[in-house]
C-alpha positions as CSV (number, residue, x, y, z in Angstrom):
1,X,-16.9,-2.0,-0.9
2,X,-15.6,-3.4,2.1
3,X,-14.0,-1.0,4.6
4,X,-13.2,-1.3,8.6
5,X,-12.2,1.8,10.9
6,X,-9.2,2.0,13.6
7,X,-9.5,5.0,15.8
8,X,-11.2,7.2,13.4
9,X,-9.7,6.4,10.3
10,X,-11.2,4.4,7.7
11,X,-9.6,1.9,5.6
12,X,-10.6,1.0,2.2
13,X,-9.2,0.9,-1.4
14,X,-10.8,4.2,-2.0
15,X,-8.9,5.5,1.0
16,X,-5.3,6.1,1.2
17,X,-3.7,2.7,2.4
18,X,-2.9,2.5,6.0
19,X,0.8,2.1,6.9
20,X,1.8,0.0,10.0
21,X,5.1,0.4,11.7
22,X,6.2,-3.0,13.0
23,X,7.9,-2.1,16.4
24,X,8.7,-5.6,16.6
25,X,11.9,-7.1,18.9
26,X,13.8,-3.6,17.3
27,X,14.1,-2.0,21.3
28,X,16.4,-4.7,21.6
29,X,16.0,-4.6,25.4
30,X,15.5,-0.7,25.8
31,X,12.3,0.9,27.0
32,X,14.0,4.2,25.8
33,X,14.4,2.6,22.4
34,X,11.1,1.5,22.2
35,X,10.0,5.4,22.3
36,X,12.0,6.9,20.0
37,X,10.9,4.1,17.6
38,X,7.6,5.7,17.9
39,X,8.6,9.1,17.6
40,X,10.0,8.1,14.2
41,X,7.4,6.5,13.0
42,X,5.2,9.4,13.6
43,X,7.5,11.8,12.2
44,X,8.0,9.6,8.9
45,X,3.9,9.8,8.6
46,X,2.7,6.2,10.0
47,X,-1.0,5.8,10.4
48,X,-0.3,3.3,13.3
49,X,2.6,1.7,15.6
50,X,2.3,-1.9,16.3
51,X,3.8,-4.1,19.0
52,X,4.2,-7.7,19.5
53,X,3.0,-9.0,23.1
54,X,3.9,-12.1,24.6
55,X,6.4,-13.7,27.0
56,X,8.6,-16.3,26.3
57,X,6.6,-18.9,28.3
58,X,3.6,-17.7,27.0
59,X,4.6,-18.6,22.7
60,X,6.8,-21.6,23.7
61,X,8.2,-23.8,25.9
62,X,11.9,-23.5,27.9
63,X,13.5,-26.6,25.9
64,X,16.6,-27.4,24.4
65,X,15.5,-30.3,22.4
66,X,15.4,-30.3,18.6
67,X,12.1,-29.9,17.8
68,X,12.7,-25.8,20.0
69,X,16.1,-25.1,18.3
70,X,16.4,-23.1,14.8
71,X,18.0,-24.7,12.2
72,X,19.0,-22.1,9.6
73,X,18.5,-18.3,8.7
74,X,18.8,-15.5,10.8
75,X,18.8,-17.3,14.1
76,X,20.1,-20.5,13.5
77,X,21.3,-22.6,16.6
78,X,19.4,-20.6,19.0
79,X,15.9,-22.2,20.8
80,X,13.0,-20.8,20.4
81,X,12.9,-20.0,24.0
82,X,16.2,-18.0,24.4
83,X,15.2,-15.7,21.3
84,X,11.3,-14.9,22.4
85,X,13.1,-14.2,25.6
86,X,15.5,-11.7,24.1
87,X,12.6,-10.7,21.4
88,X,9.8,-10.1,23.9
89,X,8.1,-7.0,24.6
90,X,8.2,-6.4,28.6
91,X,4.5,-6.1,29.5
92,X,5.3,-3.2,32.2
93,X,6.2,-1.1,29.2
94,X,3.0,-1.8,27.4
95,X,1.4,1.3,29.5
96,X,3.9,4.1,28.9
97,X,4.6,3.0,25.2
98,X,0.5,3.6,24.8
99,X,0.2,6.7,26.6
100,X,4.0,7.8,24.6
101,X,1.8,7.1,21.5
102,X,-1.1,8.7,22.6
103,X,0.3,11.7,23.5
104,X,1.8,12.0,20.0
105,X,-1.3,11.3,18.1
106,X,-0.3,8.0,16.6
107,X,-2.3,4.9,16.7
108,X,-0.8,2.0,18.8
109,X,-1.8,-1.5,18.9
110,X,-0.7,-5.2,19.4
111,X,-0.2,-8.9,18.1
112,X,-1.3,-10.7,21.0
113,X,0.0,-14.1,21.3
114,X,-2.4,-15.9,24.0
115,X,-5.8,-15.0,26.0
116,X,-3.4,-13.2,29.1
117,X,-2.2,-10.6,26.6
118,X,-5.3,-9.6,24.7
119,X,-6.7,-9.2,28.2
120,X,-3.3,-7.0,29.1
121,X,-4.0,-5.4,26.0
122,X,-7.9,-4.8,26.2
123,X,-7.0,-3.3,30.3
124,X,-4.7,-0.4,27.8
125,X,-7.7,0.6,25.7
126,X,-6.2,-1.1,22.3
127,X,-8.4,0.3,19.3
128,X,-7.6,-2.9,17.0
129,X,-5.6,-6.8,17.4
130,X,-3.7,-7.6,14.8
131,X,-2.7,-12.0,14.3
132,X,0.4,-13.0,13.6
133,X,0.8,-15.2,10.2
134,X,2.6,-17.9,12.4
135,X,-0.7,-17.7,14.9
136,X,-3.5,-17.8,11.6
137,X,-3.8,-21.7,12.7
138,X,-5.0,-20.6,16.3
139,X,-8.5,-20.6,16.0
140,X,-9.6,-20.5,19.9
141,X,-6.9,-17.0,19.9
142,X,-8.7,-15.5,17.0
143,X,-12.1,-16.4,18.9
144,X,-10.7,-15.1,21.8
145,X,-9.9,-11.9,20.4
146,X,-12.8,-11.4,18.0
147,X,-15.1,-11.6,21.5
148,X,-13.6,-8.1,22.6
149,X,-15.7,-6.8,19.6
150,X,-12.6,-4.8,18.1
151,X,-11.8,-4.4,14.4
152,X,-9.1,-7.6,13.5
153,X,-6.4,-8.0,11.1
154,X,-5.3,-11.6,10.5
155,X,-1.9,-12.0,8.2
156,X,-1.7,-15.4,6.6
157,X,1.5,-15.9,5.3
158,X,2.1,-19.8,5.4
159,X,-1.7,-20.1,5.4
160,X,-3.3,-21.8,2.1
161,X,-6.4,-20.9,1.4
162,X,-8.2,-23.1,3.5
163,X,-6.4,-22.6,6.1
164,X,-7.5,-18.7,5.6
165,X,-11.0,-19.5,5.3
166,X,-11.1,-20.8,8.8
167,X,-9.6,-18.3,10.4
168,X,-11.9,-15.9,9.0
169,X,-14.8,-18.3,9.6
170,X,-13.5,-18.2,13.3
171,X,-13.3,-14.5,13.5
172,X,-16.5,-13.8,12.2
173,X,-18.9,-16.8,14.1
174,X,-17.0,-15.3,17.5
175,X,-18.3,-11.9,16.7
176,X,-16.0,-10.1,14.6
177,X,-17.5,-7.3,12.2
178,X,-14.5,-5.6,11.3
179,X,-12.0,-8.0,9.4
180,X,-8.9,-7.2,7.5
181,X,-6.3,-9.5,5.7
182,X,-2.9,-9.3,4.6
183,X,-0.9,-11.0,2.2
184,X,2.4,-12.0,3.6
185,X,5.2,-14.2,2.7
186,X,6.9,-15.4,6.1
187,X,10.5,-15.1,5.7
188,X,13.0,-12.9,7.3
189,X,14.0,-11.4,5.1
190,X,11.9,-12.2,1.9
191,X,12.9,-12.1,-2.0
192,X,10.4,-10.0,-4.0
193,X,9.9,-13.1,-6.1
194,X,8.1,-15.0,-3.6
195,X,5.4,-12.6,-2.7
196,X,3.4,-13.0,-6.2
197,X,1.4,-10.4,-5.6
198,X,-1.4,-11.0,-8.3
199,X,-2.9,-13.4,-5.3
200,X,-4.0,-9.7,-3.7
201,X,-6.6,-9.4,-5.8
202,X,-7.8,-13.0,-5.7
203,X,-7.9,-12.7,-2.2
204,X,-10.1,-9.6,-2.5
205,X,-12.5,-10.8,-4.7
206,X,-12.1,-14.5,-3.0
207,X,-13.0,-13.2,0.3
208,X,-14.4,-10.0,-0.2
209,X,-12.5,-8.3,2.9
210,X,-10.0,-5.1,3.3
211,X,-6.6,-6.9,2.0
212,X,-3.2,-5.1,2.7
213,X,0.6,-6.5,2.6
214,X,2.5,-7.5,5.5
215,X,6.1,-6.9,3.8
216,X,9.0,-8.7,4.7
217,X,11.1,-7.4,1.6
218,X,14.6,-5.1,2.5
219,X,12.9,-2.3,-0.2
220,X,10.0,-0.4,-0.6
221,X,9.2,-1.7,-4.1
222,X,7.0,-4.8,-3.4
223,X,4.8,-2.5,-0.8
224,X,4.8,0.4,-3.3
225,X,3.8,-2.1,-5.8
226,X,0.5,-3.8,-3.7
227,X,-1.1,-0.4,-3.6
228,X,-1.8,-0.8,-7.4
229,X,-3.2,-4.5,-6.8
230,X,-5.9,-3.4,-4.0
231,X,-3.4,-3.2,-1.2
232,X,-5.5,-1.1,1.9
233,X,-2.6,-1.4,4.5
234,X,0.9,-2.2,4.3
235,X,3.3,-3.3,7.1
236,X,6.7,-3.0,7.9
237,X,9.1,-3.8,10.4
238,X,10.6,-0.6,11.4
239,X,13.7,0.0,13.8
240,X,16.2,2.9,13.8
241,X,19.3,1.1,12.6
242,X,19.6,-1.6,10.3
243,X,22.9,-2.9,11.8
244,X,21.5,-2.7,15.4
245,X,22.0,-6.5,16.1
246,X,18.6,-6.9,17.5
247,X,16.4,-10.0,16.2
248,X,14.5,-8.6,13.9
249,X,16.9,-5.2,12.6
250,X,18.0,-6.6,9.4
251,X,15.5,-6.6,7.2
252,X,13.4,-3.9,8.9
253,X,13.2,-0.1,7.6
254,X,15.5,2.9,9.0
255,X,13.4,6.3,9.0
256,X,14.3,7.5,5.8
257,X,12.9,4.8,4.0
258,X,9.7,4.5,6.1
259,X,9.4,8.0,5.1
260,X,9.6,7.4,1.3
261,X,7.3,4.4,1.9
262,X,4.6,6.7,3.3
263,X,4.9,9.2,0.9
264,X,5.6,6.8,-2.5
265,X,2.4,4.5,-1.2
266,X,0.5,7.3,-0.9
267,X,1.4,8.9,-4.4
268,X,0.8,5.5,-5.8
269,X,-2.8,5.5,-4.7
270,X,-3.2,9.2,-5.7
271,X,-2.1,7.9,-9.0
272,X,-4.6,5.1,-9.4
273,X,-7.5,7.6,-9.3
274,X,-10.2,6.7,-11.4
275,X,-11.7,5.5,-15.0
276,X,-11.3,8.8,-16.9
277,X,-10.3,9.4,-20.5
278,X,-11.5,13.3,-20.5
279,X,-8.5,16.2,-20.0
280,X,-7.3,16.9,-17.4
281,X,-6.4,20.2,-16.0
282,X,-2.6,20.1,-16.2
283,X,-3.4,19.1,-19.8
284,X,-5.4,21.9,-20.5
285,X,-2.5,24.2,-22.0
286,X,-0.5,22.0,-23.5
287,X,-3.7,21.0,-26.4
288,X,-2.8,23.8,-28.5
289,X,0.3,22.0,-29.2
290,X,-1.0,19.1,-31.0
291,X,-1.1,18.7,-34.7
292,X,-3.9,20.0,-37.0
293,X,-3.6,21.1,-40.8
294,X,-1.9,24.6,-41.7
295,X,-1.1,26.0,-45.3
296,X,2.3,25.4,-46.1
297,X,2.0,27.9,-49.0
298,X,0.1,31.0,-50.3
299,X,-2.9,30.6,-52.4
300,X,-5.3,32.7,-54.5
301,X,-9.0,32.4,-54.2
302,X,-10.1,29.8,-56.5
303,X,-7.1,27.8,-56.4
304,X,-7.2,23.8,-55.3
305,X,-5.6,22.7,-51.9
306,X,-3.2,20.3,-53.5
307,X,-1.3,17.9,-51.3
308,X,1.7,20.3,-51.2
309,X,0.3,23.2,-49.9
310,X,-1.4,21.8,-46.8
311,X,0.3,19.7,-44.1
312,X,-0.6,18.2,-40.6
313,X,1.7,20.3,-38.4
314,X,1.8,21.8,-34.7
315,X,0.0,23.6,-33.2
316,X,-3.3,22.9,-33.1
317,X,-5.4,26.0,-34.2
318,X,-6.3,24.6,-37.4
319,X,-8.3,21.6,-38.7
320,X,-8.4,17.8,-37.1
321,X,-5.2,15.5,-39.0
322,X,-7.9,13.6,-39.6
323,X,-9.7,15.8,-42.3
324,X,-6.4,15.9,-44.3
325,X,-8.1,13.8,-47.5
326,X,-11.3,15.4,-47.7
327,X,-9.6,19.0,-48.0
328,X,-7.1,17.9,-50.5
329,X,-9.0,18.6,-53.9
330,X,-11.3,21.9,-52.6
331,X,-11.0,25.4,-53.7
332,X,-9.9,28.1,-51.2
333,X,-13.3,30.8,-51.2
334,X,-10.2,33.7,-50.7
335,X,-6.8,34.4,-50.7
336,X,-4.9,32.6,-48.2
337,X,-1.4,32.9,-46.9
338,X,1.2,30.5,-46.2
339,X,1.2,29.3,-42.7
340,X,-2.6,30.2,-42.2
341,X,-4.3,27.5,-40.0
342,X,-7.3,25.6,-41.9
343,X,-10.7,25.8,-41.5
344,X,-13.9,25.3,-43.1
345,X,-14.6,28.5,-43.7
346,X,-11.8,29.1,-45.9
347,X,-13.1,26.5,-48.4
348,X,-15.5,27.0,-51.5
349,X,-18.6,24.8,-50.1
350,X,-17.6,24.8,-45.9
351,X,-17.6,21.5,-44.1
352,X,-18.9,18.2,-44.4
353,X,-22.3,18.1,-44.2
């Protein structure tokens, strides 16, 4: 079973999954944003807060031409350079949002988008990396990162399956032991539809590594859902207020629902359990309320059990159902009375043999 730890905690299918809190661009600007995003996330019951760290001139490059300006969706019109500058994650804050997080007891770590920032990042004492599904195709950044010897998760939305291969290839001949994957679907936000989430399981027995879900859906359902497929971590953007106009608020999760998510994900996973077809405890009282065979009238010793006077019935003191025909036809060895539950000792010869 394949499994990979994070600051203590192990993640497996036979674990809990692992939620992730996307902090994402959701400070929109404000260091003292940033903070109580991970006060929230800990108070909903995250296992982990992620950030996102780059600089504008580190992902892209200042340009106005059309190959760097959006066309469509959420940021249509705007280049690529103007919304990683409004997006990006100030790398003096990168210190006091770890030791915030520390200080709480929440796991914090990063997508780091080239070599300066996993250094940044390895300087702060980061317990994992995670890749972004747009940076799957940079193999020298996931070689990079799997040389620090820290446990990796790589999400692959837009990726075929090729294309995942390598990066995993590239992860592991650079060093990396502890590997994780997540199914993603790489738009902002994305329809349930699109996320066909039978391909978790594929990828599971495909690649044989920890699989999770990075979920770009506006519900909890799809995420909820994965847990039942194999799903060992799930991850979701997360900001404080829908309508906060940042980047990436829209079709991230306020702390109510990242709050149902934890707990629903979790009860899903209780739920799954395992292979078991004996009673169970909170079953134990109800068996007497099944149906087994009573007398439905009084009889004399001596007299046959004809097919009126016995009946399949609840509760469940008397015979099995499932004896009904081989009683019908037998003499009752005493008196009996009407509502009397059946039993073999009531019968002239007992029980089968």
């Amino acid at each position: 079973m394949p499994s990979i730890e994070i600051a203590g905690r192990r993640i497996a299918v036979d674990e809990p999954p692992y939620v992730i809190a996307e902090l994402s661009a959701n400070h929109n600007g404000r260091l003292d944003t940033a903070l109580r995003i991970i006060d929230e996330a800990k108070a909903a019951g995250v296992d982990a807060i992620k950030l996102q760290t780059y600089r504008p001139d580190t992902i892209t490059l200042d340009s106005d031409s059309a190959d760097f300006r959006i066309e469509g969706g959420l940021w249509d019109g705007r280049t690529l350079y103007e919304l990683y500058e409004e997006a990006h994650m100030p790398w003096e804050w990168h210190q006091p949002l770890f030791e915030h997080a520390r200080k709480l007891g929440i796991t914090i770590f990063s997508s780091p988008f080239d070599a300066t920032a996993v250094d940044l990042l390895e300087d702060l004492g980061a317990p994992a990396y995670k890749i972004a599904s747009f940076e799957a195709v940079d193999l020298p950044l996931i070689e990079y990162v799997a040389r620090t010897g820290k446990p990796m998760i790589i999400s692959t939305g837009m990726a075929d399956a090729e294309e995942i291969r390598e990066a995993i290839d590239a992860a592991r001949s650079a060093g990396c032991e502890q590997l994780a994957i997540l199914h993603c679907v790489s738009g902002y936000p994305a329809p349930p539809g699109d996320y066909n989430l039978r391909t978790i399981p594929d990828m599971i027995e495909r690649f044989g590594l920890v699989t999770g879900l990075s979920d770009h859906t506006i519900a909890n359902t799809t995420a909820i859902t994965s847990v039942a497929l194999g799903a060992s971590i799930i991850e979701k953007h997360f900001t404080l207020d829908r309508n906060g106009g940042g980047p990436d608020d829209s079709f991230s999760l306020e702390p109510a629902e990242l709050n149902a998510l934890c707990r629903d994900a979790r009860i899903a996973w209780e739920a799954l359990g395992e292979i078991d077809y004996g009673r169970k405890s909170s079953e134990q009282g109800n068996a007497q309320f099944r149906r087994s065979l009573y007398f439905t009238k009084d009889l004399r010793a001596g007299d046959t059990v004809s097919a009126n006077a016995v009946a399949s019935v609840r509760p469940g003191f008397g015979l099995a159902p499932k004896y009904l025909h081989e009683v019908i036809g037998c003499r009752v060895s005493r008196d009996v009375q009407r509502a009397t539950p059946l039993d073999w000792s009531v019968l002239e010869g007992g029980g089968p043999e």
